[in-house]
DRENDO-1510 file (C-alpha; in Angstrom, 1 decimal, always signed):
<recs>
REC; n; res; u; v; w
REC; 1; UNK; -5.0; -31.7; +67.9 .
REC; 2; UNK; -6.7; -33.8; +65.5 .
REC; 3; UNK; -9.4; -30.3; +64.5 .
REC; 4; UNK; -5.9; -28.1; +64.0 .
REC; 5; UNK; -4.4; -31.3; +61.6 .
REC; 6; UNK; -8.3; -31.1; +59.9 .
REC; 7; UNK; -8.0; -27.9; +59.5 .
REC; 8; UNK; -4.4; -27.1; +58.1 .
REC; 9; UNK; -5.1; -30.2; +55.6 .
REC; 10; UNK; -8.1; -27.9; +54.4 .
REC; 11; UNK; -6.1; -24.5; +54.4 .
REC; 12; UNK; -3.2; -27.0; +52.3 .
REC; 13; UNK; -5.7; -28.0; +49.5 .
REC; 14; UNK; -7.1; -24.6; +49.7 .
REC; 15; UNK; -3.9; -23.2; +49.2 .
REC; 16; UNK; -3.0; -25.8; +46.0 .
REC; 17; UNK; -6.3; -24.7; +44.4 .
REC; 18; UNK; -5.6; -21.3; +44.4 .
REC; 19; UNK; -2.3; -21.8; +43.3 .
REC; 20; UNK; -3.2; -24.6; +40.1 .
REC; 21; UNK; -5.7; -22.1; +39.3 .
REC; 22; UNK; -3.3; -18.8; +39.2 .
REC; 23; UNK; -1.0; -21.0; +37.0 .
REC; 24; UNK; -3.8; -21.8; +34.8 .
REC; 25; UNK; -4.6; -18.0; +34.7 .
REC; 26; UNK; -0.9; -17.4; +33.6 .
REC; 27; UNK; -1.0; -19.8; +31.2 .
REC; 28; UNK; -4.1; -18.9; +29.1 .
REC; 29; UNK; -2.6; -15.4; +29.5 .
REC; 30; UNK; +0.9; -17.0; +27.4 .
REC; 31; UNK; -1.1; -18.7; +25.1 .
REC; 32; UNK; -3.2; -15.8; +24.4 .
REC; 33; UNK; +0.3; -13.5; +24.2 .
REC; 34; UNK; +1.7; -15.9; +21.8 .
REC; 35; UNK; -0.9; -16.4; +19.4 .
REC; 36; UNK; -1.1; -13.1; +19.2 .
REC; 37; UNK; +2.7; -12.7; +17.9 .
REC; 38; UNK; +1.6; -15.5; +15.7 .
REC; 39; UNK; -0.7; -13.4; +14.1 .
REC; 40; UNK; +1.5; -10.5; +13.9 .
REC; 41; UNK; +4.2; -12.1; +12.3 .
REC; 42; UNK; +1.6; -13.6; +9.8 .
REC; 43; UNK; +0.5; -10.1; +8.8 .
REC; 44; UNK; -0.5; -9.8; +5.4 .
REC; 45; UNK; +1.6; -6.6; +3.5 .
REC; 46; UNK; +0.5; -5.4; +0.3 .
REC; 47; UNK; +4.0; -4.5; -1.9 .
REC; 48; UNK; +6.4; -1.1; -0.7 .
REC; 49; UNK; +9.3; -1.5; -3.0 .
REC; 50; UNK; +11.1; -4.4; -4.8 .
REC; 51; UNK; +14.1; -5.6; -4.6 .
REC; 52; UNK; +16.0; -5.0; -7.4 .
REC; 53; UNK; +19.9; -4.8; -8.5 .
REC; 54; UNK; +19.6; -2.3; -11.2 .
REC; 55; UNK; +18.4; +1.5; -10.7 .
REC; 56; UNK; +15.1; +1.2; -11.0 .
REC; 57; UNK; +12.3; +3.9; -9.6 .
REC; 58; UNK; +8.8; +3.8; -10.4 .
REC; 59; UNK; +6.6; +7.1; -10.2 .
REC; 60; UNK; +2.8; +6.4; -9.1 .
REC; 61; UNK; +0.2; +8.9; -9.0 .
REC; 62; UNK; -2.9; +9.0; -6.8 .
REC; 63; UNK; -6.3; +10.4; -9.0 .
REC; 64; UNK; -8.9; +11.7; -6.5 .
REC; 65; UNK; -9.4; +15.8; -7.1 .
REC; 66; UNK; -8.7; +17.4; -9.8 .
REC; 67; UNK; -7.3; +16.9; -13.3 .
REC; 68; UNK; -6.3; +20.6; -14.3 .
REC; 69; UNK; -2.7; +18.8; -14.2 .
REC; 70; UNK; -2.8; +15.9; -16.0 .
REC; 71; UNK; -2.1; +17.9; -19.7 .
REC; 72; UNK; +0.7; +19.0; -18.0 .
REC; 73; UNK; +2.2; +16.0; -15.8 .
REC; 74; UNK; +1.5; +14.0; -19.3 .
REC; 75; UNK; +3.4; +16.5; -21.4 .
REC; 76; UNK; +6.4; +16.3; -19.2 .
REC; 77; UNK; +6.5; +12.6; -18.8 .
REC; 78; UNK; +6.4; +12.0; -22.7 .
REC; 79; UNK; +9.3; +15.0; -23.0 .
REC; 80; UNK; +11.6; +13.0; -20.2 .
REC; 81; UNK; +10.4; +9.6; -21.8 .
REC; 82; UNK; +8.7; +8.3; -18.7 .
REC; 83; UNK; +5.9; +6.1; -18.1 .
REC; 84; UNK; +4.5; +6.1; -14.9 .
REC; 85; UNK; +1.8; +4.2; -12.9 .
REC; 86; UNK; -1.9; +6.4; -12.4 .
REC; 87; UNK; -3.9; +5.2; -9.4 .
REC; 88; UNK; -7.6; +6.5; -10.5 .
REC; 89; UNK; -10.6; +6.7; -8.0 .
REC; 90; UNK; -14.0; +5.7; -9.5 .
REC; 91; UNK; -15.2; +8.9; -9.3 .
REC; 92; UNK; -12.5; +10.8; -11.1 .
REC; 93; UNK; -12.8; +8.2; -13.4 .
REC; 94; UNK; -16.2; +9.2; -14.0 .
REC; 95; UNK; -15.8; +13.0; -13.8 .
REC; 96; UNK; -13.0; +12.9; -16.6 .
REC; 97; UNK; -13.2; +10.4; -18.5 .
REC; 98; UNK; -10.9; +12.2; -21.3 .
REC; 99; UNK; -8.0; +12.3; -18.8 .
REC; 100; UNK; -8.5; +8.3; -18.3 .
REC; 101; UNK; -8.2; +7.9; -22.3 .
REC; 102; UNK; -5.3; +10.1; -22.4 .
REC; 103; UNK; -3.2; +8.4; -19.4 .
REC; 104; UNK; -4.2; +5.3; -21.4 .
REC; 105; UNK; -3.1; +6.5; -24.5 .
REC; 106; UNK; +0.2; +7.9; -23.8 .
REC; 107; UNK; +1.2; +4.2; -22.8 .
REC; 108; UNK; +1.1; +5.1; -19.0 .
REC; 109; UNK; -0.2; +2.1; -16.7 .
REC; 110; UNK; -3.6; +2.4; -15.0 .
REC; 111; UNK; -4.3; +0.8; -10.8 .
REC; 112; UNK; -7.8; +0.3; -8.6 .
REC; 113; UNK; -7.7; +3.2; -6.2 .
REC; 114; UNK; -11.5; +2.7; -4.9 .
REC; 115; UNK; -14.5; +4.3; -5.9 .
REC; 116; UNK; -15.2; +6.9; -3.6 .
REC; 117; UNK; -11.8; +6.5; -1.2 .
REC; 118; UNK; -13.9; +5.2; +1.9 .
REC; 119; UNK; -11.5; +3.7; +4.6 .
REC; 120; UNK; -11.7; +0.0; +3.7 .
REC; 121; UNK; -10.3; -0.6; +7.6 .
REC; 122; UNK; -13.3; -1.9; +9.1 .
REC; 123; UNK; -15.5; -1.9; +6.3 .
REC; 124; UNK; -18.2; -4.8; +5.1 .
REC; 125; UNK; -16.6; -6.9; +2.5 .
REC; 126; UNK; -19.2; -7.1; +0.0 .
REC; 127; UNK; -18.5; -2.8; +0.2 .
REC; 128; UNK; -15.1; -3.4; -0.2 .
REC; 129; UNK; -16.3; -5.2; -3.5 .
REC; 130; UNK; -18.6; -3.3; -4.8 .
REC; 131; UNK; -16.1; -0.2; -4.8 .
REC; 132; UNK; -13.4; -2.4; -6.1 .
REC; 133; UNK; -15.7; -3.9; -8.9 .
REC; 134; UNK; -17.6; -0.4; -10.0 .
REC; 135; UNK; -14.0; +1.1; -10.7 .
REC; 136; UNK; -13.1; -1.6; -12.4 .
REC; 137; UNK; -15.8; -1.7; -14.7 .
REC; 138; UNK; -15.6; +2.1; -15.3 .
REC; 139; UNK; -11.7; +1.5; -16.4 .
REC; 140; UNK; -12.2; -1.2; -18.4 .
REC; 141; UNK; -15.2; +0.1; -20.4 .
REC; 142; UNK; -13.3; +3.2; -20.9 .
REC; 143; UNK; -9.8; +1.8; -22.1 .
REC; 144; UNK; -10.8; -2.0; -22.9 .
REC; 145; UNK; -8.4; -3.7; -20.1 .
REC; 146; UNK; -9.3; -4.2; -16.2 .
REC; 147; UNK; -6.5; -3.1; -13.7 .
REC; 148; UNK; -4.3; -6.1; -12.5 .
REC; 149; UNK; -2.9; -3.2; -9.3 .
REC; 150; UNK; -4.9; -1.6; -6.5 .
REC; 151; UNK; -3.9; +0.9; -4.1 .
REC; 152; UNK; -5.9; +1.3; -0.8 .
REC; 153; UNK; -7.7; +4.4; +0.0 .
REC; 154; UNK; -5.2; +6.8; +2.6 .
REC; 155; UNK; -3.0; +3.8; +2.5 .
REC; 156; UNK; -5.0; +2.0; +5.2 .
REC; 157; UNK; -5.1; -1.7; +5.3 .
REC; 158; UNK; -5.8; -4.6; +7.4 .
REC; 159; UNK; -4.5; -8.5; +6.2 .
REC; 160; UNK; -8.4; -8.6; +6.4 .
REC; 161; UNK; -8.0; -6.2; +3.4 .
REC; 162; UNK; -5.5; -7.6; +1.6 .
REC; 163; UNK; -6.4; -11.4; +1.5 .
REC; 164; UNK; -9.6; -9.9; +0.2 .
REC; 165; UNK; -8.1; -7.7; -2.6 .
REC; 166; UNK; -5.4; -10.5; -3.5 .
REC; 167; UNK; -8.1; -13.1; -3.6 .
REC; 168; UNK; -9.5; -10.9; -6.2 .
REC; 169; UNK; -6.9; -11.0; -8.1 .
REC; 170; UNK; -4.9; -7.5; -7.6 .
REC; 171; UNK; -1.6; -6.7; -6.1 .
REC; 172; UNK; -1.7; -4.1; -3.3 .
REC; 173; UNK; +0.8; -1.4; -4.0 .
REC; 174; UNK; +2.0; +0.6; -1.5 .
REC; 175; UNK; +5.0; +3.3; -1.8 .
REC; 176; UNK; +8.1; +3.8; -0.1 .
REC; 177; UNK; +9.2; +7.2; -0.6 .
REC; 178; UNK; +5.8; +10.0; -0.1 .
REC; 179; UNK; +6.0; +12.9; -1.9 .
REC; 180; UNK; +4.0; +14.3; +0.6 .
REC; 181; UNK; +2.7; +17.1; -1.7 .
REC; 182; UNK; -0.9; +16.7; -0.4 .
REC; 183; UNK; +0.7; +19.1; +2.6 .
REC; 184; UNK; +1.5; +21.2; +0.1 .
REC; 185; UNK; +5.3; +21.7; +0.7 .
REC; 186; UNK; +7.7; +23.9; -1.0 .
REC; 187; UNK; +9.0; +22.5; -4.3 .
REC; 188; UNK; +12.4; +22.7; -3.2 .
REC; 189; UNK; +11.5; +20.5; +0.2 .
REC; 190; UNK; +9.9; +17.8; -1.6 .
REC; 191; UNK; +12.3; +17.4; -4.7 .
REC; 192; UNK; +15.4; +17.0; -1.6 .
REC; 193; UNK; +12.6; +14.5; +0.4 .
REC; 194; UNK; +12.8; +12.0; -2.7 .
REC; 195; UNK; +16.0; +12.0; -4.3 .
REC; 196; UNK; +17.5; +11.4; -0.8 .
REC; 197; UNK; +15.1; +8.6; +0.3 .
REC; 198; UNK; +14.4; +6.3; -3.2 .
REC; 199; UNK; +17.1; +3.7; -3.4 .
REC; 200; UNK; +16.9; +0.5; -5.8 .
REC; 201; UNK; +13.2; -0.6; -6.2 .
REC; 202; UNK; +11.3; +2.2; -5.0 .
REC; 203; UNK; +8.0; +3.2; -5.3 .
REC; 204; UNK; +7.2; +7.2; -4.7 .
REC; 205; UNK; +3.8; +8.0; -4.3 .
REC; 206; UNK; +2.2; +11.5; -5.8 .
REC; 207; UNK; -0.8; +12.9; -6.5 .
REC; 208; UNK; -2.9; +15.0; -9.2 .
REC; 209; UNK; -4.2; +18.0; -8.3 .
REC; 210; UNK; -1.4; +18.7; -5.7 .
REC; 211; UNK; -0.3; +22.2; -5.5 .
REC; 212; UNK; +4.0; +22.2; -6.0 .
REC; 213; UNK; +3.6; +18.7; -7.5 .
REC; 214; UNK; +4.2; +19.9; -11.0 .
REC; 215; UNK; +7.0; +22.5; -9.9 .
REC; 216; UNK; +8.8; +19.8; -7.8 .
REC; 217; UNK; +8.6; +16.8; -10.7 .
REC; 218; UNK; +11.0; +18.4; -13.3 .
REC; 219; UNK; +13.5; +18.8; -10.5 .
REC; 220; UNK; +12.8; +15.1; -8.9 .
REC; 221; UNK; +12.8; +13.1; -12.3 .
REC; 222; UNK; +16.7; +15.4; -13.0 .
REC; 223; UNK; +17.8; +14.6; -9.3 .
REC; 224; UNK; +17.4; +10.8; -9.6 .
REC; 225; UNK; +18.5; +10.7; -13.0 .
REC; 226; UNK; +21.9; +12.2; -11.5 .
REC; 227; UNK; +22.0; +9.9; -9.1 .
REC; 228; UNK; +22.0; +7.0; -12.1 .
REC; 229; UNK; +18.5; +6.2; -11.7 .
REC; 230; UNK; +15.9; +4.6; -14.4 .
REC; 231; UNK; +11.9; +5.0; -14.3 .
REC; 232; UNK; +9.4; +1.8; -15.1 .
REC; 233; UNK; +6.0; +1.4; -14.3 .
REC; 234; UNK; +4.9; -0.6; -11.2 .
REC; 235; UNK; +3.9; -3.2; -13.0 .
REC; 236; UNK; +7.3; -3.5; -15.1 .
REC; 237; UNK; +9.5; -3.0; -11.4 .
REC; 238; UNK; +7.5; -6.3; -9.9 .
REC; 239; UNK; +9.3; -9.4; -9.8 .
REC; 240; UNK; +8.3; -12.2; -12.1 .
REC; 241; UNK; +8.0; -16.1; -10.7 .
REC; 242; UNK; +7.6; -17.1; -6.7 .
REC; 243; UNK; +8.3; -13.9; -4.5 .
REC; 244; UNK; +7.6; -13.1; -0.8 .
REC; 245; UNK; +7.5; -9.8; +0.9 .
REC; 246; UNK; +9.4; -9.1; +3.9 .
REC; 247; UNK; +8.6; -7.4; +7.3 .
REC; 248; UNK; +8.8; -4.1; +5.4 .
REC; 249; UNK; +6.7; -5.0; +2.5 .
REC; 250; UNK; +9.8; -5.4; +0.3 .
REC; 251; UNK; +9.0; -7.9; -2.6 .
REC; 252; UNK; +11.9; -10.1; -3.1 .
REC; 253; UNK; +12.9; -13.4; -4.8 .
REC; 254; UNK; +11.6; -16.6; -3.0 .
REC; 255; UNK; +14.4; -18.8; -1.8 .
</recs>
């Protein structure tokens, strides 16, 4: 009798082990879970759009391929009495360095978009610099001023990224309304795919170079202007004094 009580005592504490041990498991496995939605809902966002009362749209331009365009795009902006925000890759910067003087000159304002558009997901910081840095310096000796924006290449970010880039001193823009015109759409498909989707604050994203860009814009900048819209520059739709940006990467006032 007394070997069968031995024995069950030793299958009991066994038993209590295994079970402390399998709540332990469970437990890391929470902690683990929730530190995890910590960190998502501490996820740095660079800036989508901006709350704002009043109509206000900005137009920003990616500058990666070619310029054969930017005569044009400028030509029309000065007619409707637009300035816009250009988004220029180191290299294009160095290919055409005319078109950087001109976008300067016409009062239009100039963003960081990279030096050679390398996915910066990933990447070694001291790259992420140097790419940063070399178009800066290639802006500033060619119009006098460094860019206070910077737009990630293909839009892809970490909050690795971002801490980085802010830390430098820039504000990540994003956009909130795509063109999409580097699928080359119909003009007629991507003039209705922004004047439907930009509400107060947006931010649409084109590109030089694209091929129904310059067919679609005369159509967009008339569609949103029926609509009661106004066009600034990124830098002018950003709001002044202490700001936070929602789960959407909507800028807002801080309460």
């Amino acid at each position: 009798m007394k070997r069968f009580m031995v024995i069950g005592r030793k299958k009991s504490i066994w038993f209590l082990l295994g079970a402390a041990l399998y709540i332990l498991v469970i437990l890391l496995g929470l902690g683990n879970m929730a530190a995890s939605l910590v960190s998502a809902g501490n996820r740095e966002l660079p800036i989508y759009s901006v709350q704002r009362e009043e109509p206000l749209v900005a137009l920003t331009f990616n500058c990666a391929w070619e310029k054969n365009d930017i005569p044009q795009l400028l030509d029309l902006l000065e007619k409707e009495n637009i300035k816009a925000t250009f988004f220029l890759v180191g290299q294009w910067v160095e290919w055409y360095p005319d078109s950087v003087r001109q976008i300067a000159a016409a009062g239009h304002e100039i963003g960081n978009h990279s030096y050679s558009h390398v996915d910066f997901v990933g990447e070694q910081e001291n790259i992420i610099l140097q790419q940063m840095d070399k178009t800066d310096a290639l802006i500033r000796d060619l119009i006098g001023t460094s860019p206070g924006l910077a737009r990630v290449p293909s839009g892809s970010y970490d909050s690795r990224v971002i801490r980085l880039l802010r830390r430098q001193g820039y504000e990540v823009i994003q956009w909130d309304v795509d063109s999409v015109d580097w699928q080359k759409p119909p003009a007629d498909e991507m003039t209705r795919k922004v004047v439907e989707n930009v509400q107060n604050g947006s931010i649409v994203l084109f590109h030089s170079g694209a091929d129904t860009t310059m067919e679609a814009l005369p159509d967009v900048i008339a569609g949103l202007r029926e609509k009661g819209y106004r066009f600034t520059t990124v830098g002018n739709l950003l709001l002044k004094g202490e700001t936070v940006t929602d789960h959407t990467g909507r800028q807002m006032p801080a309460k």
